[in-house]
C-alpha positions in Angstrom: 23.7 38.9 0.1 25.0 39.2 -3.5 28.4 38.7 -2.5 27.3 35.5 0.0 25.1 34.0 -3.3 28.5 35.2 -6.0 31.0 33.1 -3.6 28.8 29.9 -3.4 28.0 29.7 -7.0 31.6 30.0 -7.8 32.8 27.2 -5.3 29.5 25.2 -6.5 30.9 25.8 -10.2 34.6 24.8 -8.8 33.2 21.6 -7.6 31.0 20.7 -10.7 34.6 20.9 -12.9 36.8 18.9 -10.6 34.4 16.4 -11.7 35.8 13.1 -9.1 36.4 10.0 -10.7 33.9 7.9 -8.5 30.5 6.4 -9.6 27.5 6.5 -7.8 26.8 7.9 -4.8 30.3 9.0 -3.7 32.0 10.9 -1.1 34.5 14.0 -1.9 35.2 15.7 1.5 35.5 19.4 -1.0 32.2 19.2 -0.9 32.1 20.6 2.5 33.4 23.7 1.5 29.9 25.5 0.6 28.9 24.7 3.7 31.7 25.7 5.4 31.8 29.1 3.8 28.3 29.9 4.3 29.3 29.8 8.1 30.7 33.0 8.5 28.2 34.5 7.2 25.5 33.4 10.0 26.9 36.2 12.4 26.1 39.0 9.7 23.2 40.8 11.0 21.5 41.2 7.2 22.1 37.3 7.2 20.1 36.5 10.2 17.1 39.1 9.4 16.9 37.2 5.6 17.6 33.7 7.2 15.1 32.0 5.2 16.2 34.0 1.8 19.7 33.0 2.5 19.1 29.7 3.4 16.9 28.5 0.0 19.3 30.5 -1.7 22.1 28.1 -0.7 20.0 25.3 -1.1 18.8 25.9 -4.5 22.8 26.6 -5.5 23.6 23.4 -4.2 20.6 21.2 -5.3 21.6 22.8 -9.2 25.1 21.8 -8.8 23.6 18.3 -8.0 21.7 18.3 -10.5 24.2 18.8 -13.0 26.9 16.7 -11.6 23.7 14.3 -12.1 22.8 15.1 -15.4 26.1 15.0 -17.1 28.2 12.8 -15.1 25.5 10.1 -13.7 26.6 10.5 -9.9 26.0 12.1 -6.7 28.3 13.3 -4.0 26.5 12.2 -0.6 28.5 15.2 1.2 26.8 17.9 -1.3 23.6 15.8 -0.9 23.5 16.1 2.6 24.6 19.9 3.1 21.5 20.9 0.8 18.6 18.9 2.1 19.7 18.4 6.0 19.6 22.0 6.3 16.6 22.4 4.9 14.6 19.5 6.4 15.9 20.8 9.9 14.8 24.3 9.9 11.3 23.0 8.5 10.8 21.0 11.4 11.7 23.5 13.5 8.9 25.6 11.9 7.1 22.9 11.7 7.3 22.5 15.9 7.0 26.4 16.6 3.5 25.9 14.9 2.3 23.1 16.7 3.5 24.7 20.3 1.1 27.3 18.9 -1.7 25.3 18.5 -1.1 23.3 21.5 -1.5 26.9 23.4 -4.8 27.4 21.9 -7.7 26.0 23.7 -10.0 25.2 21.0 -7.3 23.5 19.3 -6.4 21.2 21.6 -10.4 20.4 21.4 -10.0 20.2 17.9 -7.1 17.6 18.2 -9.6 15.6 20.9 -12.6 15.5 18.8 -9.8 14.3 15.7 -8.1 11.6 17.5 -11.3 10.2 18.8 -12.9 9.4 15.2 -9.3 8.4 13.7 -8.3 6.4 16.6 -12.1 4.6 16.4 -12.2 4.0 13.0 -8.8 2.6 13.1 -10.0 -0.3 15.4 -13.2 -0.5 12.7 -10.9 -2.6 10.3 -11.4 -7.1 10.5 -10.1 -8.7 12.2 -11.9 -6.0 14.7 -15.5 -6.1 15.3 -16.5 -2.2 14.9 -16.8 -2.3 11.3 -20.6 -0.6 11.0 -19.4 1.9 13.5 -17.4 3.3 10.3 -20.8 4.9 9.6 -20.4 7.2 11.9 -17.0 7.1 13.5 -15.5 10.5 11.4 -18.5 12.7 12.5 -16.5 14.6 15.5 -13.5 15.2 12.8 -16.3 16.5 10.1 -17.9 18.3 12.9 -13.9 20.1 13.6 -13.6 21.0 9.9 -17.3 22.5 9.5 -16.1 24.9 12.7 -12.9 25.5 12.6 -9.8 27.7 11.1 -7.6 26.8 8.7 -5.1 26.6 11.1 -7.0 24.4 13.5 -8.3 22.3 11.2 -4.8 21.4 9.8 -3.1 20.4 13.3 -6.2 18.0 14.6 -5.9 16.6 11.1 -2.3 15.9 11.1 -1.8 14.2 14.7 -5.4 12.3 14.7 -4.6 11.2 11.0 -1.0 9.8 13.0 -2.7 8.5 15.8 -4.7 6.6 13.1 -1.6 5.3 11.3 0.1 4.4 13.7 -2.7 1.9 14.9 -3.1 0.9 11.2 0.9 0.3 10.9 2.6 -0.3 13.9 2.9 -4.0 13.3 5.8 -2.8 10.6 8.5 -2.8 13.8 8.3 -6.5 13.7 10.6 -6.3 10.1 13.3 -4.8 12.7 13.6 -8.2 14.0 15.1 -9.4 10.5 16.5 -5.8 9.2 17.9 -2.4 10.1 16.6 -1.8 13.6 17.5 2.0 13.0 16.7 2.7 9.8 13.4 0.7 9.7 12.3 2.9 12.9 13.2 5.8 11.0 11.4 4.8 8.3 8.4 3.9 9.8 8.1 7.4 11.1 8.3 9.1 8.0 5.9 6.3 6.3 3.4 7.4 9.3 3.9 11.3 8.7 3.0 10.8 5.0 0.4 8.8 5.1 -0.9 11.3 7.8 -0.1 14.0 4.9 -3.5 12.3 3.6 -5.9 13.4 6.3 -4.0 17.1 6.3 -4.9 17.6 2.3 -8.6 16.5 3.2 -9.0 18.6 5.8 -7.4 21.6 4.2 -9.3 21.2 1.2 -12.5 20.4 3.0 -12.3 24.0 5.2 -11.6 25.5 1.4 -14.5 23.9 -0.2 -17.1 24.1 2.8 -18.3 28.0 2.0 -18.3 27.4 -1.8 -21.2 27.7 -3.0 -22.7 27.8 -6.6 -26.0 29.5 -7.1 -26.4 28.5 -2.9 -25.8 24.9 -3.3 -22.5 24.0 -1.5 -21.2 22.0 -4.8 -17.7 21.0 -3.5 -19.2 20.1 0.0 -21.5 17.8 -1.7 -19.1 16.4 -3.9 -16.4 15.9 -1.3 -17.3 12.2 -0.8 -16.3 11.6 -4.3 -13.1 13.7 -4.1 -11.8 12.3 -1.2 -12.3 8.5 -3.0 -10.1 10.0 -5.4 -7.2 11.1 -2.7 -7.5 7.2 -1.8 -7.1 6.5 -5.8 -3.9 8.7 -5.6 -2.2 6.5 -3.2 -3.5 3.0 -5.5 -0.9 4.1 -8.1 2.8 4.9 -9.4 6.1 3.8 -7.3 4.9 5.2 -4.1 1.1 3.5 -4.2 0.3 1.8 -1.1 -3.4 1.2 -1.3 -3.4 -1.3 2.6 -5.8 1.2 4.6 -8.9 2.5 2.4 -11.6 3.4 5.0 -14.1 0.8 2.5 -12.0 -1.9 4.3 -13.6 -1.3 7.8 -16.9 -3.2 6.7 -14.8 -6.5 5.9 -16.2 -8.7 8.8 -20.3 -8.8 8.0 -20.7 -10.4 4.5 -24.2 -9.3 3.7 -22.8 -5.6 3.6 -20.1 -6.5 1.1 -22.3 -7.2 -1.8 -22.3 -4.1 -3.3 -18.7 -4.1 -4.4 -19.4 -6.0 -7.4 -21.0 -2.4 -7.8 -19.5 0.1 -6.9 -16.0 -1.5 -5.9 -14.3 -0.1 -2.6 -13.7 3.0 -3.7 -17.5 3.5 -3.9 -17.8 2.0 0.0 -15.1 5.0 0.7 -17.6 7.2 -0.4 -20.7 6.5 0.8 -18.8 6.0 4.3 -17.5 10.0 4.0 -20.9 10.8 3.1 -22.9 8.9 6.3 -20.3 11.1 8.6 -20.4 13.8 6.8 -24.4 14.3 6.5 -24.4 13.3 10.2 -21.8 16.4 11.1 -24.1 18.4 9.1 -27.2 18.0 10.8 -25.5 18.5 14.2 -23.7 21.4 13.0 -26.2 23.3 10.6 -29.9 21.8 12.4 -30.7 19.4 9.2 -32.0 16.6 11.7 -33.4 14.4 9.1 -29.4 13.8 7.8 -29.1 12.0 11.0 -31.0 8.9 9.1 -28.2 9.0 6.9 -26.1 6.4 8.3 -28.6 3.8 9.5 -30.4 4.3 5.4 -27.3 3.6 4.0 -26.4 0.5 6.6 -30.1 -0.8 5.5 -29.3 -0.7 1.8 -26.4 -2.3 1.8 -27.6 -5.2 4.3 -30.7 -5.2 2.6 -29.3 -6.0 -1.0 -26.5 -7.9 0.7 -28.9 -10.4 1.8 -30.8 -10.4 -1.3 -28.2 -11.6 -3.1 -26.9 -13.9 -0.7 -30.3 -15.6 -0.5 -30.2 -16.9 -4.2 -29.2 -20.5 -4.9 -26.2 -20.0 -6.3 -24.6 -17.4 -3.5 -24.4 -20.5 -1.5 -21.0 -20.7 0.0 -18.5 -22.7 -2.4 -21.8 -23.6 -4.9 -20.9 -26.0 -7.2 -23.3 -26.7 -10.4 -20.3 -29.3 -12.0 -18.2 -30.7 -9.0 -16.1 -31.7 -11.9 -15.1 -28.7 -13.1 -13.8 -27.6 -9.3 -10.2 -28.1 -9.1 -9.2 -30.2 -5.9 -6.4 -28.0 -4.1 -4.1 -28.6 -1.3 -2.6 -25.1 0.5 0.2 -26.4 2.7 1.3 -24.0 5.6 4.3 -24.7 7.0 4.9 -22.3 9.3 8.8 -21.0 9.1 9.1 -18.4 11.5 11.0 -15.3 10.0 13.7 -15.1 11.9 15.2 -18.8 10.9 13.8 -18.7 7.1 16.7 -16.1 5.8 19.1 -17.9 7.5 22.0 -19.7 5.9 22.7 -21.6 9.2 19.3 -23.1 9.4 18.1 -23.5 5.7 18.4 -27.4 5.3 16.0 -27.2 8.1 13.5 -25.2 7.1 13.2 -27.2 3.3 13.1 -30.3 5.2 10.3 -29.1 7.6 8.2 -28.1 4.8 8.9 -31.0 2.7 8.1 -33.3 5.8 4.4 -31.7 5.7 4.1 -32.1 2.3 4.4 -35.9 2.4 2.7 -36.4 5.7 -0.3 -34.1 5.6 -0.9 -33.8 1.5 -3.5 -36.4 0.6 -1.6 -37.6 -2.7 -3.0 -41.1 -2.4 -6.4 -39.6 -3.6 -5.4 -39.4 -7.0 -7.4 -36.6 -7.9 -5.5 -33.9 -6.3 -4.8 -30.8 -8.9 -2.4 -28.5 -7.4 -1.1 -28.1 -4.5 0.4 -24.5 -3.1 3.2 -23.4 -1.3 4.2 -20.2 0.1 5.9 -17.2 -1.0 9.6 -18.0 -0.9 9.2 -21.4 0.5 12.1 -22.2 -1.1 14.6 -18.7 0.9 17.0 -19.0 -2.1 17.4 -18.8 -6.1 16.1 -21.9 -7.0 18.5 -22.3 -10.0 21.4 -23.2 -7.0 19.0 -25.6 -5.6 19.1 -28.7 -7.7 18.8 -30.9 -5.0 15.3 -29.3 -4.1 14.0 -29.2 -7.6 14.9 -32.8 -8.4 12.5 -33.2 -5.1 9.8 -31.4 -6.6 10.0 -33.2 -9.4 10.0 -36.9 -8.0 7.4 -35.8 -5.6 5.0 -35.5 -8.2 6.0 -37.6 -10.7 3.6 -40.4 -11.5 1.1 -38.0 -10.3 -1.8 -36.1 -12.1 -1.0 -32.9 -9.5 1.1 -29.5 -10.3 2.9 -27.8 -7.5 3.3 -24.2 -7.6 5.9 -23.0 -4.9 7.5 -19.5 -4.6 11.4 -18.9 -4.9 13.5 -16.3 -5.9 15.2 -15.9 -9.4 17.7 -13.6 -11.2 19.2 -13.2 -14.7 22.3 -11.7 -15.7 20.0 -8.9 -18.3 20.6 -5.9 -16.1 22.3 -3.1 -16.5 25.4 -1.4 -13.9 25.5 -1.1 -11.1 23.4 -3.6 -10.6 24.1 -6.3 -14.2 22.3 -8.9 -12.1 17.9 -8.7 -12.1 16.9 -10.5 -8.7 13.4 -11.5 -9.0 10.4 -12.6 -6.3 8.8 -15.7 -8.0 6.0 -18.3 -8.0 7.3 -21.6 -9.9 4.4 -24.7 -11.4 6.0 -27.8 -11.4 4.0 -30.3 -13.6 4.2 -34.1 -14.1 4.2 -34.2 -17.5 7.0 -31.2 -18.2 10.5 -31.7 -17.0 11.0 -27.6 -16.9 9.1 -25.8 -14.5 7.0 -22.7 -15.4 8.4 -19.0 -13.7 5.9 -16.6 -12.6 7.5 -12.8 -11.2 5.6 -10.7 -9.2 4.7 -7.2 -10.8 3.6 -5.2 -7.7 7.3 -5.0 -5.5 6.9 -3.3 -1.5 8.5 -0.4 -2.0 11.4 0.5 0.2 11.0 -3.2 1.6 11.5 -5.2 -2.3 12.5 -2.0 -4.0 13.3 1.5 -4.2 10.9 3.7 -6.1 11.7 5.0 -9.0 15.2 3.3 -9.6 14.3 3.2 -13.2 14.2 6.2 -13.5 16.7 7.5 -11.4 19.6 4.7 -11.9 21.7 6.6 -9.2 19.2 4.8 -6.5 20.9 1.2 -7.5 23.7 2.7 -5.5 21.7 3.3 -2.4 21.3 0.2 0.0 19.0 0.6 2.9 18.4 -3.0 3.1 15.8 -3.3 0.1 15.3 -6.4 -1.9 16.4 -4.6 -5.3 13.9 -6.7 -7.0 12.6 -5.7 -10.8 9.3 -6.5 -11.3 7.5 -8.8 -13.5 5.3 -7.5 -16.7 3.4 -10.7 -17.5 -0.2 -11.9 -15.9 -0.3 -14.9 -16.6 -2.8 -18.1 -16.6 -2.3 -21.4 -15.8 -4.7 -24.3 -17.7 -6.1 -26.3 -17.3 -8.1 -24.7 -14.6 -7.2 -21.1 -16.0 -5.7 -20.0 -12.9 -3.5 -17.2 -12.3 -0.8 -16.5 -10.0 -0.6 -13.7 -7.6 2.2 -12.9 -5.1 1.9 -11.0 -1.8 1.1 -7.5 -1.6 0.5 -7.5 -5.8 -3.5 -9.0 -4.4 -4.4 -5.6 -3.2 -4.5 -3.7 -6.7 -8.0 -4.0 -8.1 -6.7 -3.4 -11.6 -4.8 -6.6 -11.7 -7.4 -8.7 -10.8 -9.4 -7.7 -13.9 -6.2 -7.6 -15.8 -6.1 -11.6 -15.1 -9.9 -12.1 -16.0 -9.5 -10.8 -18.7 -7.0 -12.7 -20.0 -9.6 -15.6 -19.0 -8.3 -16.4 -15.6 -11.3 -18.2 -12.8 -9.0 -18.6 -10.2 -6.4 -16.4 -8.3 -3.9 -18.3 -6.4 -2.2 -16.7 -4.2 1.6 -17.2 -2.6 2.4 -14.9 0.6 5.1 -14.4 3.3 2.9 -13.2 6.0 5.6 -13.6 8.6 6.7 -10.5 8.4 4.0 -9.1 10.0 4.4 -10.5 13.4 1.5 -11.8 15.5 -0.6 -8.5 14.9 -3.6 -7.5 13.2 -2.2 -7.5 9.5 -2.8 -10.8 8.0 -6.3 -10.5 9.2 -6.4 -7.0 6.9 -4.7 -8.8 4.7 -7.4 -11.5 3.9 -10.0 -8.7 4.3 -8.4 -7.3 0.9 -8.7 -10.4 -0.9 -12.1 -10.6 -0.1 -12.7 -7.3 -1.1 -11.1 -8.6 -4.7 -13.4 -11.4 -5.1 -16.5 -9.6 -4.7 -15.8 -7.0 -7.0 -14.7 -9.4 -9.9 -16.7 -12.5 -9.0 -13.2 -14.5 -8.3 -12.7 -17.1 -6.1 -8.9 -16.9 -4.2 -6.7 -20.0 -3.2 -4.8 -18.2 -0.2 -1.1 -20.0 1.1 0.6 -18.5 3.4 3.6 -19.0 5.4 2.6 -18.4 8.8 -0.9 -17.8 8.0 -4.0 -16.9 7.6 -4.5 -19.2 4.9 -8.1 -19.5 3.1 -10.7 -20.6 0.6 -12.9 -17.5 -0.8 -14.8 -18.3 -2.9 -16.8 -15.4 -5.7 -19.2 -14.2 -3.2 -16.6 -13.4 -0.1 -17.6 -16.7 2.0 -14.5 -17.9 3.4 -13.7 -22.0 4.3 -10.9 -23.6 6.3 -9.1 -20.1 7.7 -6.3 -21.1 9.6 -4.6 -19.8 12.6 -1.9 -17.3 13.0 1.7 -19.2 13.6 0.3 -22.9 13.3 1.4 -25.6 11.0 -1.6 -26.9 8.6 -2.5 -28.1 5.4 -6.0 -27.5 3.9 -7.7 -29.3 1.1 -10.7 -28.8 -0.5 -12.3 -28.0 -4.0 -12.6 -24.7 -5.0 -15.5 -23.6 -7.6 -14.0 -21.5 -10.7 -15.1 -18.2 -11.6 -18.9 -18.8 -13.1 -20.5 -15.1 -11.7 -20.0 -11.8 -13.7 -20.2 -8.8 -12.2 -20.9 -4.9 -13.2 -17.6 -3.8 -11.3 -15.4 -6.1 -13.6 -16.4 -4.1 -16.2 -16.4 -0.4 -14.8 -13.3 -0.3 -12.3 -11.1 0.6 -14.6 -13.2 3.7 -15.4 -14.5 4.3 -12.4 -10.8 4.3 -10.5 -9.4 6.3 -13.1 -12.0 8.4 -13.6 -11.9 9.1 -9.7 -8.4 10.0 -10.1 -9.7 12.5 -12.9 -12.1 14.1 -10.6 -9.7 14.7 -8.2 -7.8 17.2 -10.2 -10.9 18.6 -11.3 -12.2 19.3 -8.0 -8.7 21.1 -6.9 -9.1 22.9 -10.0 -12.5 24.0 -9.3 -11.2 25.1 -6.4 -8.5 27.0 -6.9 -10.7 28.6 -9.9 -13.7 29.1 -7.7 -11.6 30.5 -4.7 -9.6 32.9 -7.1 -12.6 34.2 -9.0 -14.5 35.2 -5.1 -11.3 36.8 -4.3 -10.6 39.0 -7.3 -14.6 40.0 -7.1 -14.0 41.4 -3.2 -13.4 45.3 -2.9 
């Protein structure tokens, strides 16, 4: 073994000196030589007995030699990259199968993984535009009832493969950006989005079996607590480069309005909660006899619809109230439904503009006069607007004489970047207004990742080499607000982070208009989920949402969650009406930011509890 580990750090150091004179990611066919070596060495009978040893022994050789070649030269050879984490991700699936064939032999396993896929696969039908949303109540009870019984072991593989099952009803409408992309690599890649997000419901469960014989002075603490900790593992994927926050199990209540009220409470991270807690006093009184726990669920459904309706009943929870008409702003949300396959391209652009400039004069009611704004899609414009002249001077005259703005998304770019990439592309909003003869740039902060960027490419520059078909968008810093209405502009996915909603009313925004490119998502369940998010948003915060879409669904909300003048999935429409500014403060406005970040807090806590809990019984057993 010394003399396998003393040959590969010396062709490892041999490599790191002949330093190539490439950028990047590069390829250097040397590289193959570790690889190549360590070979031989597979038919040694000490090599096969310490496998595993030998095998992170090369890796961790070869992932230092990349790391220095990174570190002091700025590049990566793909060859080395490859022959240290293919390897490596190979043999842990294969461990990773060999563990589930022996699950899959174990009877109660297999019962296990039943009972699992039954709650995830139910609740994932629970989300709008589905009708089993109260069902969320009690949908996870057969998975709590699993992890109250079960091994470690067991508990782990029904997790895994119901939490997939579960993902892959809540994201299979992803395939539909193969029509437009990288069939291959957007498979792939849906795959490994679907195995992480599953990761979610493993680290629950694991935790979960850890916690659930805890106890502290005979009161299971953690068990209790759990609710609370497992709102924080859906805080942990609401933040950083990798946050996609699309499926929080608060979301499954989106289609009966009275039980929404609460958010401007407790917020959705609270509705994550008390659902975990309604299935998990339910498993409890199944499992451990406490019958009265069963009540649990239909207490908490009678709370919520109680003070749901409560506050729904006053005067001004009417839908769109008005108390000064005057003060509404009058806007038109034009829809002009440019399917996704023809809107990127070049052959069939003059096409799509003039489609959606044909709706704009025929169904915008500009004869009115007192028309405000009027809203346009995300990228209605599929270009850089700066090379579009023609379609600006449009813009303009289209309004000119008028007393209406036009805000219209487009994509931007400056030359402010730095190699490889010199050029910033940007996704953008754009407000047109009759009395300015510039127009006013808006860029969207919260970028898709993998889809508009790649995570962490600030950090790491070496990922501006890497093209899997990305936007390479930067992001915008500024949340800004529009008078004379004080609205703000919101783009896409960027709607579905709490935080920035506040951000904006706090800056004084009453109105969040938002820009989207729904087409993307096929004719599938998405844009209703979606909408449901919004909703969600102006609950919480008390703020009505302008929603323009491309293929739809296009809205009103308005600060209390009723909706006006939805339109259809993949239908051309323009909807007017006026839309009542922000006049309803709420207590979640003021707490989110502490209560989501103090969720996040009392996540780590709880793990350390844990670990310091489970560490102090061990070291106390003979």
């Amino acid at each position: 073994m010394i003399f396998f580990l003393f040959i590969q750090a010396v062709l490892n150091i041999a490599l790191v000196m002949s330093d190539p004179d490439m950028e990047g990611i590069y390829l250097f066919k040397a590289q193959l030589i570790p690889f190549l070596c360590a070979l031989p060495f597979i038919f040694k009978r000490d090599f096969r007995k310490n496998f595993s040893k030998m095998l992170y022994s090369f890796c961790g050789i070869g992932f230092l030699s990349l790391a220095i070649d990174y570190a002091f030269r700025s590049h990566v050879g793909l060859i080395q990259l490859a022959t240290v984490f293919v390897p490596l991700a190979l043999y842990g699936l294969f461990h990773f199968a060999v563990w589930n064939v022996q699950r899959a032999k174990e009877r109660f396993s297999l019962a296990a993984l039943a009972m699992s896929s039954l709650s995830w696969g139910l609740y994932a039908f629970a989300f709008p535009p589905l009708p089993l949303g109260p069902g969320a109540l009690v949908f996870l009870v057969p998975w709590f009832i699993v992890l109250l019984r079960s091994n470690m072991q067991t508990a782990l593989f029904a997790s895994f493969w119901s939490g997939f099952i579960y993902n892959v009803i809540n994201y299979y409408w992803i395939y539909n950006v193969m029509n437009v992309g990288p069939a291959v690599l957007i498979m792939i890649g849906l795959i490994l989005l679907i195995s992480y997000f599953s990761v979610y419901n493993t680290i629950a469960a694991a935790v979960f079996v850890k916690a659930r014989d805890v106890k502290i002075k005979g009161i299971p603490v953690l068990l209790i607590l759990f609710p609370l900790f497992y709102a924080g593992l859906e805080m942990t994927r609401s933040i950083g480069d990798f946050s996609f926050p699309w499926s929080h199990l608060g979301y499954a209540l989106g289609n009966q309005l009275p039980l929404l009220q609460a958010l401007s409470i407790i917020g959705i991270f609270g509705y994550t909660a008390i659902i975990i807690a309604s299935n998990l006093a339910v498993a409890e009184a199944f499992v451990k006899g406490k019958k009265f726990l069963i009540a649990a669920p239909v207490a908490i459904f009678a709370l919520l619809f109680g003070y749901g309706s409560f506050v729904l009943s006053k005067p001004e929870a009417a839908p769109f109230y008005m108390e000064n008409e005057a003060e509404a702003p009058k806007v038109a949300v034009v829809q002009p439904n440019i399917h996704q396959t023809n809107k990127w391209n070049k052959a069939y652009y003059d096409s799509v503009v003039s489609k959606t400039w044909q709706i704009v004069n025929d169904s915008v009611d500009w004869k009115s006069g007192d028309l405000d704004l009027v809203v346009l899609p995300e990228t209605a414009i599929p270009d850089f607007i700066r090379f579009r002249s023609r379609e600006k001077l449009w813009l303009k005259n289209r309004i000119k004489g008028t007393q209406t703005s036009l805000f219209i998304g487009a994509l931007d770019f400056d030359r402010e970047g730095k190699p490889p990439r010199p050029v910033n592309l940007y996704n953008s909003g754009f407000l047109f207004r009759p009395d300015e003869k510039n127009y006013t740039r808006y860029i969207k902060t919260h970028l898709v990742p993998f889809s508009e960027r790649l995570p962490f490419d600030d950090v790491f520059p070496i990922l501006n080499y890497v093209d899997v078909g990305q936007g390479n968008f930067v992001p915008g810093k500024e949340r800004p607000v529009f008078e004379p209405y004080f609205w703000s502009p919101f783009i896409c996915y960027e709607t579905i982070y709490g935080a920035e909603a506040r951000r904006s009313i706090r800056n004084g925004s009453r109105l969040m208009v938002d820009i989207t490119n729904d087409g993307w998502f096929g004719k599938s369940t998405a844009a209703a989920q979606h909408l449901n998010q919004l909703r969600y948003r102006a609950i919480e915060n008390g703020y009505p949402i302008v929603r323009c879409t491309n293929t739809g669904i296009s809205a009103f909300v308005d600060q209390y969650g009723h909706e006006d003048l939805k339109t259809e999935l993949y239908t051309e429409r323009v909807i007017t009406r006026r839309i009542p500014l922000r006049s309803r403060d709420t207590l979640y406005f003021h707490i989110g930011d502490a209560v989501e970040y103090g969720l996040l807090g009392f996540f780590f806590a709880y793990l350390a509890a844990l670990f310091i809990r489970l560490k102090t019984w061990a070291s106390a057993q003979p």
